[in-house]
MDAnalysis code that builds the backbone (N, CA, C; Angstrom):
import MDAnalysis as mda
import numpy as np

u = mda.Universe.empty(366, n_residues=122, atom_resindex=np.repeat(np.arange(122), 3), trajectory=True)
u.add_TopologyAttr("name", ["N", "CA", "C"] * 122)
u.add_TopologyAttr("resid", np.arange(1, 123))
u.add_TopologyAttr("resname", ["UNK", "UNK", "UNK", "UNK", "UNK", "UNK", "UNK", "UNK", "UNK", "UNK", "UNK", "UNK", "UNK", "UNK", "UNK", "UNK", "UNK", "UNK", "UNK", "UNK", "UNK", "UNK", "UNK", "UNK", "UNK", "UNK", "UNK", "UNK", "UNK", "UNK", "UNK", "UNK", "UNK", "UNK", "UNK", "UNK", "UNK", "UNK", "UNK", "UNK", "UNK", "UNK", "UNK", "UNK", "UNK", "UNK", "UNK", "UNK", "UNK", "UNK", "UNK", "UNK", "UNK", "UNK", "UNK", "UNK", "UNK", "UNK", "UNK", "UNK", "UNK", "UNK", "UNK", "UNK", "UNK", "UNK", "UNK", "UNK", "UNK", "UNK", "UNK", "UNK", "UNK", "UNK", "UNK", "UNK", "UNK", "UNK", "UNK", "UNK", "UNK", "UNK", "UNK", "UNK", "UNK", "UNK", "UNK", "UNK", "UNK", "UNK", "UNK", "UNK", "UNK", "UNK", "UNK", "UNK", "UNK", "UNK", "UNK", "UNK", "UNK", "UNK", "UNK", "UNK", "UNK", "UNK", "UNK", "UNK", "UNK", "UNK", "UNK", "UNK", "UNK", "UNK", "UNK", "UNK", "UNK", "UNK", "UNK", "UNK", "UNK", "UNK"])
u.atoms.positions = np.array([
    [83.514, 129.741, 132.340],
    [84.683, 129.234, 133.030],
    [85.383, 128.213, 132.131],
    [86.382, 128.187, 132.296],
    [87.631, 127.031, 131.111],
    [88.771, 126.855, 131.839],
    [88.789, 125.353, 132.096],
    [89.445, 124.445, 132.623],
    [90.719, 124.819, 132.759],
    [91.636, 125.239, 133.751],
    [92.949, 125.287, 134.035],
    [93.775, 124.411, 134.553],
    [95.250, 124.527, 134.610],
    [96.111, 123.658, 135.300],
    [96.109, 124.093, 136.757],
    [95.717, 125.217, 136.930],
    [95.741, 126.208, 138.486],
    [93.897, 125.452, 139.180],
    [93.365, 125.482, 138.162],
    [91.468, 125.264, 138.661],
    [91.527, 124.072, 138.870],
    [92.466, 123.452, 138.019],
    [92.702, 121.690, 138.518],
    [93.409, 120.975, 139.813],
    [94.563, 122.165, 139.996],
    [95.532, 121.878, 141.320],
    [94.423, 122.245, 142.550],
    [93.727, 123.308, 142.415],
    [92.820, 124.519, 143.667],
    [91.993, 123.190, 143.783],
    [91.202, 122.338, 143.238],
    [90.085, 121.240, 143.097],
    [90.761, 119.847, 143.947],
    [91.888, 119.893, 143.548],
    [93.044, 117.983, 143.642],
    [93.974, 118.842, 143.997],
    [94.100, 119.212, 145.790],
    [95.546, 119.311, 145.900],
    [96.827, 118.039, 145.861],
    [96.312, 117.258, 145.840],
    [96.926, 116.278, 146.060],
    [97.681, 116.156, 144.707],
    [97.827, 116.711, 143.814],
    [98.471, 116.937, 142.609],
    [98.918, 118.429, 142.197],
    [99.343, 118.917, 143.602],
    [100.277, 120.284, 143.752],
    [101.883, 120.050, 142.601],
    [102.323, 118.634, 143.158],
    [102.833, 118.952, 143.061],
    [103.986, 118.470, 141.333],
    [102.396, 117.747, 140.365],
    [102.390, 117.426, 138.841],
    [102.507, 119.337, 138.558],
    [103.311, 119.126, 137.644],
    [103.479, 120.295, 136.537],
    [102.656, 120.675, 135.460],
    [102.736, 121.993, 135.791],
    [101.262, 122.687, 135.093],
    [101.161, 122.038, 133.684],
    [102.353, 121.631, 132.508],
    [102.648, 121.302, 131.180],
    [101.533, 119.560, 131.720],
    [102.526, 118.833, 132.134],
    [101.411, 117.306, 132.564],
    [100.167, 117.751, 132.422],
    [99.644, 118.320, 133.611],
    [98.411, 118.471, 133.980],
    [97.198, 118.932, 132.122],
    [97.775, 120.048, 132.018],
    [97.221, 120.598, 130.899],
    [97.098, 119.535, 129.567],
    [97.997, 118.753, 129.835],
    [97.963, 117.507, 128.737],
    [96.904, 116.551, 128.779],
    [96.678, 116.182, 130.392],
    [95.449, 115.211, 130.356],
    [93.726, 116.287, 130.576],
    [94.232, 117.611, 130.822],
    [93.142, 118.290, 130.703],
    [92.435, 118.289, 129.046],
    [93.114, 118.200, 128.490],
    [93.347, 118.566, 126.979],
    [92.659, 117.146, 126.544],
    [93.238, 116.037, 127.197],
    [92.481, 114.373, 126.975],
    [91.529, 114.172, 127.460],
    [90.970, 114.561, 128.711],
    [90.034, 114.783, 128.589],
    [88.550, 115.321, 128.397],
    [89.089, 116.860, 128.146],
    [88.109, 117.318, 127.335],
    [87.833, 116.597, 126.055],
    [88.573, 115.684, 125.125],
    [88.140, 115.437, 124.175],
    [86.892, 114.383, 124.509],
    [86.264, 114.198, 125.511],
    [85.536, 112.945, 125.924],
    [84.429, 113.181, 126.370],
    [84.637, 114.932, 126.453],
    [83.611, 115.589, 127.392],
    [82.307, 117.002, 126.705],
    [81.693, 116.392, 126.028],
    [80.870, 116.644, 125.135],
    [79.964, 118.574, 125.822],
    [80.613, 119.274, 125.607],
    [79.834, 120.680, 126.262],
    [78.475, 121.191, 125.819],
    [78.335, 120.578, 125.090],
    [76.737, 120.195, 124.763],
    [76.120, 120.110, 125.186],
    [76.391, 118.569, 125.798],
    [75.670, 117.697, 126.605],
    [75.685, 117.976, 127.931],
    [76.923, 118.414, 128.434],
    [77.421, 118.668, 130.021],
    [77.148, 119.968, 130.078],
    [76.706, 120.937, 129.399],
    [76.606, 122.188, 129.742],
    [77.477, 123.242, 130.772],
    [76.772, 123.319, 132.282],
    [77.355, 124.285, 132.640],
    [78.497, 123.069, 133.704],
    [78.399, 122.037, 133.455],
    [79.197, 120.980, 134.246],
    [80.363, 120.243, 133.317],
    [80.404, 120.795, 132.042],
    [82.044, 120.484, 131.774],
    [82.615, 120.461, 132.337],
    [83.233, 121.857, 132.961],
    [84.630, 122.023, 133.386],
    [84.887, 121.004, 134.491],
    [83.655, 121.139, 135.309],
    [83.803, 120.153, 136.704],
    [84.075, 118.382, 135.919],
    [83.452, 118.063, 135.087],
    [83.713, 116.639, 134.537],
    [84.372, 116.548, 133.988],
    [85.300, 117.729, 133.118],
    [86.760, 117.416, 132.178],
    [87.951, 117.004, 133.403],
    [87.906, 118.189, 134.944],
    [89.111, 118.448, 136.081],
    [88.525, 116.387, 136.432],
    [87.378, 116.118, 136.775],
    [87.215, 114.811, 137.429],
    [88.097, 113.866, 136.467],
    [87.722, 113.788, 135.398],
    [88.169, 112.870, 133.977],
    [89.767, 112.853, 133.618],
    [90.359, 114.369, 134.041],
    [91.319, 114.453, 133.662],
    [92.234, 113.875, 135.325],
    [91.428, 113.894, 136.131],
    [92.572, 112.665, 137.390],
    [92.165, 111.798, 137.424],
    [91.513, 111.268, 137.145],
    [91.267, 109.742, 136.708],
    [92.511, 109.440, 135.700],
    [92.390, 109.740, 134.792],
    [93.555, 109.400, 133.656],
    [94.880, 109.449, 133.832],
    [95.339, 110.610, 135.104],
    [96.423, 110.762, 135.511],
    [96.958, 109.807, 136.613],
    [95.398, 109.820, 137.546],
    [95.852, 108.835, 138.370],
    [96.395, 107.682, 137.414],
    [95.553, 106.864, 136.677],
    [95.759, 105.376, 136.558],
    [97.538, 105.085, 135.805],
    [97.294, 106.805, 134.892],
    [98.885, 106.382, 134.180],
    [99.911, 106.499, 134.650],
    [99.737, 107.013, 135.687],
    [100.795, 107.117, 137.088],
    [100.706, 105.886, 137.966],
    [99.768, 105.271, 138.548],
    [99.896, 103.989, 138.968],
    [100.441, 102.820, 137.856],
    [100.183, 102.884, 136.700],
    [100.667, 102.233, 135.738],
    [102.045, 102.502, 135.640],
    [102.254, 103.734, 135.977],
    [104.513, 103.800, 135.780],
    [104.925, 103.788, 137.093],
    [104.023, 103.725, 138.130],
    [104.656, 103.544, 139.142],
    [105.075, 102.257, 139.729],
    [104.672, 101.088, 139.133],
    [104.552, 99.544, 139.042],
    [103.370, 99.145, 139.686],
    [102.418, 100.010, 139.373],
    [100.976, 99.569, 139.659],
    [99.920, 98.774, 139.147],
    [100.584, 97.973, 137.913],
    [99.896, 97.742, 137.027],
    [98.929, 98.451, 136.463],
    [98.227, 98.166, 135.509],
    [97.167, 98.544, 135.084],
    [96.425, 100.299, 135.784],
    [96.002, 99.824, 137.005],
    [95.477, 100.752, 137.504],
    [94.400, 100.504, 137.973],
    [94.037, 99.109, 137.458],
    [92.532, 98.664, 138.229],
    [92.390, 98.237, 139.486],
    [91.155, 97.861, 139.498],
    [91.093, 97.236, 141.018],
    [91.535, 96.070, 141.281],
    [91.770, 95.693, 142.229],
    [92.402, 94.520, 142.882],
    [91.410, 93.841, 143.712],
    [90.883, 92.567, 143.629],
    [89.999, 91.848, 144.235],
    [90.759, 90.968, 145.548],
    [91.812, 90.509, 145.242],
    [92.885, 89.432, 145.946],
    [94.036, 89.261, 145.625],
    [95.163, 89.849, 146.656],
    [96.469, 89.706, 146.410],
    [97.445, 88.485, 147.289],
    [97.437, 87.827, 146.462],
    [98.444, 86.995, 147.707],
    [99.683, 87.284, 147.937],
    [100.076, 87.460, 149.715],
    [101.313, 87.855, 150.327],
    [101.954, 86.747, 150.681],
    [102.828, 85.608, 150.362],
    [103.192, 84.231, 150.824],
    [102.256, 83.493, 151.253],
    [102.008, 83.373, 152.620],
    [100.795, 82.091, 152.693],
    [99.827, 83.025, 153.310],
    [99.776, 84.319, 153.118],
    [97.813, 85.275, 153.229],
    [98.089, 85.731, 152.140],
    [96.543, 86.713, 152.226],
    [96.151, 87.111, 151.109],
    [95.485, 87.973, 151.679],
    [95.148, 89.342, 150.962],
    [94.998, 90.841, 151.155],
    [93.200, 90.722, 150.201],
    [92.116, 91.035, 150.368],
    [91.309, 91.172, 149.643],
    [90.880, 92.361, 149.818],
    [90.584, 93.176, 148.588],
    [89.758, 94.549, 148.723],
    [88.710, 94.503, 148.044],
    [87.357, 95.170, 148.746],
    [85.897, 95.094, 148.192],
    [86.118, 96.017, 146.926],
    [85.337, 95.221, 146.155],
    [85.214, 95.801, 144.603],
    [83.699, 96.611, 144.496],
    [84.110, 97.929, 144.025],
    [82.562, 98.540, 144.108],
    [81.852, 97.875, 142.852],
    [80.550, 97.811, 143.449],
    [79.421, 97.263, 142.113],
    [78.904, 99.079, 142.315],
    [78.154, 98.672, 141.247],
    [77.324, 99.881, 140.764],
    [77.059, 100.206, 139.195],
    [76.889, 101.603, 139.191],
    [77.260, 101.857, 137.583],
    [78.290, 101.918, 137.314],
    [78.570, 101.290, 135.914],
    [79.147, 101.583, 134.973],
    [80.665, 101.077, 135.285],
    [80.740, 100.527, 136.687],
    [82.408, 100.308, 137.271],
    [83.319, 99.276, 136.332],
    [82.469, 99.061, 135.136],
    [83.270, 98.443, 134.246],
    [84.002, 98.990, 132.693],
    [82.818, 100.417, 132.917],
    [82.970, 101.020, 131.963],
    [84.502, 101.933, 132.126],
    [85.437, 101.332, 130.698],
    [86.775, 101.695, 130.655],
    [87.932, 102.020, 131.879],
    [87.380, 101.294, 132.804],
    [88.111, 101.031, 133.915],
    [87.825, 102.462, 134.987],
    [86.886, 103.413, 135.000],
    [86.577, 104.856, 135.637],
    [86.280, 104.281, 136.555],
    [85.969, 102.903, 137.287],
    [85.634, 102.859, 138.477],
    [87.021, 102.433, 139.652],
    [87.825, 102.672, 138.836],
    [89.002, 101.999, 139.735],
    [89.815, 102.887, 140.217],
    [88.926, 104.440, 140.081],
    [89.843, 105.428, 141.074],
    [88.265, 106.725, 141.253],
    [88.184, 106.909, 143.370],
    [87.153, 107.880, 143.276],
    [87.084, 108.803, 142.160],
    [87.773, 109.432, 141.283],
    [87.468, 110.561, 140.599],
    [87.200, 110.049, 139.297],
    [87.449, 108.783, 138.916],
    [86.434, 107.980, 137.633],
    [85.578, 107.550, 138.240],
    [85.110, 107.244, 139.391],
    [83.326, 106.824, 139.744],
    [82.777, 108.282, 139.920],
    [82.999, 109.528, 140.265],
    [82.878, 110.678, 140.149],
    [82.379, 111.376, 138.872],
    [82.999, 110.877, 137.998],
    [82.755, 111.099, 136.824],
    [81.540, 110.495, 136.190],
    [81.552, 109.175, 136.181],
    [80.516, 108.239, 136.467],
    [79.282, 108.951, 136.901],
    [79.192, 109.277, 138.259],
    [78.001, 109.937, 138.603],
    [77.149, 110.861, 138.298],
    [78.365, 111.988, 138.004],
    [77.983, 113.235, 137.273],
    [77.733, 113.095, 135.713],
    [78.150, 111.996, 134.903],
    [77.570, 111.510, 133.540],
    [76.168, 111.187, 133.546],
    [76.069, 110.490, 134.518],
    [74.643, 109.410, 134.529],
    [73.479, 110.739, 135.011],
    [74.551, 111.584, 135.750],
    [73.116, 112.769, 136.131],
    [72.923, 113.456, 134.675],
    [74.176, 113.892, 134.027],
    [73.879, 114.587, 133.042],
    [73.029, 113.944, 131.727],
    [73.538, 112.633, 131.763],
    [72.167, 111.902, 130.640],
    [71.274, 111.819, 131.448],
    [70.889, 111.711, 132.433],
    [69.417, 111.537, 132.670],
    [68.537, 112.410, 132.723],
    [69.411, 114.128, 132.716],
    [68.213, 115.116, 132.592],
    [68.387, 115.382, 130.670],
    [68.859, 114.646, 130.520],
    [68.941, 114.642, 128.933],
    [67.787, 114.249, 128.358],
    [68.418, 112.865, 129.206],
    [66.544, 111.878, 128.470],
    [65.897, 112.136, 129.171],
    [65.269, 112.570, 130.383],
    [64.061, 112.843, 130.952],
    [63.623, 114.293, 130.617],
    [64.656, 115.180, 130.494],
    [64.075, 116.289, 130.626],
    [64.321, 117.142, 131.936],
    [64.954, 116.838, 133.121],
    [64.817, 117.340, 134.043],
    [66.266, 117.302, 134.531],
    [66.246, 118.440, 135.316],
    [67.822, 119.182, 135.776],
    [68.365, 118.217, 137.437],
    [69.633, 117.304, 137.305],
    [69.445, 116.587, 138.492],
    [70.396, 117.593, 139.420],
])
């Protein structure tokens, strides 16, 4: 199986309606990250996760979202808005924890090294 702009929309409808050219661009970015080696028969599923992560954040980034990260405390005049920050793995690593489909990714990494180094299929 090899990663499409159609296998990516069928997975994330919620990005019906990004253009197949976009899409295929961050598919393309992130396969470069996504070692088929290592990920075996779970590439494709961790390039489609990797590649909305990236889309999300650079789209919240042009949408005046800043960055794309998480937000701990926003102040609205005299309140303030707080949102729980996930702990866990890796939620610091290159910012993948600041949208479900980079902690997604996250998960399915940490399974795939761990039957790496252990030896065993998670």
């Amino acid at each position: 199986m090899a990663v499409s702009a159609s296998g990516f929309k069928a997975r994330f409808s919620e990005f019906s309606a990004v253009s197949d050219e976009t899409v295929e661009i961050y598919l393309d970015d992130a396969a470069e990250f996504v070692n088929t080696s290592a990920w075996g028969d779970r590439a494709d599923v961790g390039t489609y996760y990797l590649a909305a992560h990236l889309y999300s954040t650079a789209n919240s980034a042009t949408n005046g979202g800043g960055a794309g990260g998480l937000v701990s405390e926003k102040r609205l005049g005299p309140g303030a808005v707080k949102y729980a920050v996930p702990s866990g793995i890796g939620f610091s690593e290159y910012g993948l924890g600041s949208t479900p489909y980079g902690q997604r990714f996250l998960a399915m990494q940490a399974a795939v090294m761990g039957s790496r180094v252990y030896g065993v299929t998670a």
